[in-house]
N, C-alpha and C positions, 0 to 999 in steps of 0.2 A: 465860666471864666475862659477870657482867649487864650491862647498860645501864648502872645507876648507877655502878660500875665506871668503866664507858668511859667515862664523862660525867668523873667523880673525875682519873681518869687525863690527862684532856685540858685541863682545867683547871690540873693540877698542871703540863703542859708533858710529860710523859714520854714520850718517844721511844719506849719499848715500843708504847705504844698505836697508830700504826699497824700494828703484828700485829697487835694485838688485834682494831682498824676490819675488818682486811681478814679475818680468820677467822672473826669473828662477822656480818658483813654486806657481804662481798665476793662470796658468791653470790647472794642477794639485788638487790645492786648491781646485777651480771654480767643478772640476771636481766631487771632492766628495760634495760637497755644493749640487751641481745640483743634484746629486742623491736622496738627502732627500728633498729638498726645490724647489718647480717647479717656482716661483716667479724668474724672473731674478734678480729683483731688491734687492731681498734677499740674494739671491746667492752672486749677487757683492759685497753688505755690508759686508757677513758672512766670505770673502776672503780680504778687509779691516781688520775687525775686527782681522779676525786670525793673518796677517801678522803685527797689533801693538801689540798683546798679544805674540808676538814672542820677538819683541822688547822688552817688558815688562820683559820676562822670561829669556833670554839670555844676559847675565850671570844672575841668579847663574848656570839657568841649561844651561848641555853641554849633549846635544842628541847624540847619534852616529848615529843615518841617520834624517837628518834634514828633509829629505821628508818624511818619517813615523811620526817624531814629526809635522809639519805642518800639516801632513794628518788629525791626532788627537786631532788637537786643532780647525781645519775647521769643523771637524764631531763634536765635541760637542758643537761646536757655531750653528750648523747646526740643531740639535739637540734640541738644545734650542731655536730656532728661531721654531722651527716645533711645540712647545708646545706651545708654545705662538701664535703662528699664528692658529691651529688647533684643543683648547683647545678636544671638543667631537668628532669633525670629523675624518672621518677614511679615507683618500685619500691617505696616500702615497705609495707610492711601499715598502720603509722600514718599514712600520707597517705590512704590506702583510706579509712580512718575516719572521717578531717577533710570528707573528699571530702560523706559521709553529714552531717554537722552543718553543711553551708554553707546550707544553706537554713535552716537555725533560727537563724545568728549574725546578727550586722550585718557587714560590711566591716569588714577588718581596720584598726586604728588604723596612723597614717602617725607623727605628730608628739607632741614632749611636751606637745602643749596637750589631749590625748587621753587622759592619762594618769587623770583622772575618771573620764571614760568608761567606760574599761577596768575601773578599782576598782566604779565601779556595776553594770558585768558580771558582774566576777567575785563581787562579795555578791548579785547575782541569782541567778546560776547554783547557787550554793551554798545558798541558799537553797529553789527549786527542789528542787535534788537532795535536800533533807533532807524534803520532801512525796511526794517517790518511795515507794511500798512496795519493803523494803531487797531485796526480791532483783532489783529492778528498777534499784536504785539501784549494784547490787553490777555487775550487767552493764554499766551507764552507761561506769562509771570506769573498769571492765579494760577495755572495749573505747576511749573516748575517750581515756582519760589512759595507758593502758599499751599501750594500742595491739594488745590482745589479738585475736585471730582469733575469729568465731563458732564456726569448727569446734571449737578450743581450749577455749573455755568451755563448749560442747557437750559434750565428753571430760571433761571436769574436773567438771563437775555431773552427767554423767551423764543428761543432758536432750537433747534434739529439738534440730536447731540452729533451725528453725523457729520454735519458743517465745520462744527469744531476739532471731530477728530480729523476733519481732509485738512483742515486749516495746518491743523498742530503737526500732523506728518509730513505736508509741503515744506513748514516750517522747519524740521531738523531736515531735512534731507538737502532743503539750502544752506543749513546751516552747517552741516557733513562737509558738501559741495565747498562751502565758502573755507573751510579749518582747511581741505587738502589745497586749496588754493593758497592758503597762508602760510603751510609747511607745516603746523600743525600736527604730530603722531597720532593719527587714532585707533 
């Protein structure tokens, strides 16, 4: 079933449709789950969870790719399953990567007086990213936002894991370069 389908179907209220969510983008889902979350068990919940909070959202919201909105309601269930499961422990492959971007962020915001801040970050960063040449920009987001491994992206491109790590380190150190250009704390 397509998208607009699912979209159709969600709007109308029809109870089929989480079959539908969970057949056409329950692997997917599972997919980013799995990258932050090594528990199966968690994984499966976190691809439940996202596909009723789908339910819940749609209408009012209308995403324009239903797989990137799914993607982002899996990764912050996913997310949020990681803190609560891992309060001090340091195990996962996605905190490995965080670890790599501290030196390029400011400190993380505490309060909602901060909540600018964060919107001026995040139209930075996006910005940023879209002056990436794309195959630099492509390793950015698997690796920061999906929490992918080098060795991973390695196998999947068929490329040096080396490449990727010159890539990814050119990458913050402009993007360091670009934050103190901006005013940016870091």
């Amino acid at each position: 079933m397509n998208e607009k389908t699912i979209l159709s179907l969600l709007h109308a209220r029809s109870e089929r449709v989480l079959e539908e969510l969970n057949q056409a983008y329950g692997r997917l889902s599972a997919a980013v789950a799995g990258r932050i979350l090594k528990d199966s068990r968690d994984v499966e919940e976190c691809v439940s969870d996202a596909m009723l909070r789908v339910w819940n959202h749609i209408p009012p919201d209308s995403p324009d790719s239903l797989a990137a909105y799914i993607s982002r309601i899996t990764r912050n269930i996913a997310l949020d399953r990681l803190d609560y499961n891992s309060a001090d422990k340091r195990n996962s492959a996605l905190e490995n990567a965080y670890e790599e971007l501290e030196t390029c962020l400011p400190a993380s915001s505490r309060g909602m007086d901060d909540i600018l801040e964060q919107q001026e970050l995040s139209q930075f960063i996006n910005g940023f990213l879209e002056r990436l040449p794309q195959e630099t920009r492509i390793f950015f987001v698997r690796r920061y936002w999906y929490g992918e491994s080098i060795r991973e992206m390695a196998a999947y491109f068929g490329i040096r894991e080396e490449k990727i790590r010159t890539q990814l380190f050119r990458a913050r150190n402009k993007m360091r370069e670009a934050m103190r250009r901006e005013n940016f704390a870091i």
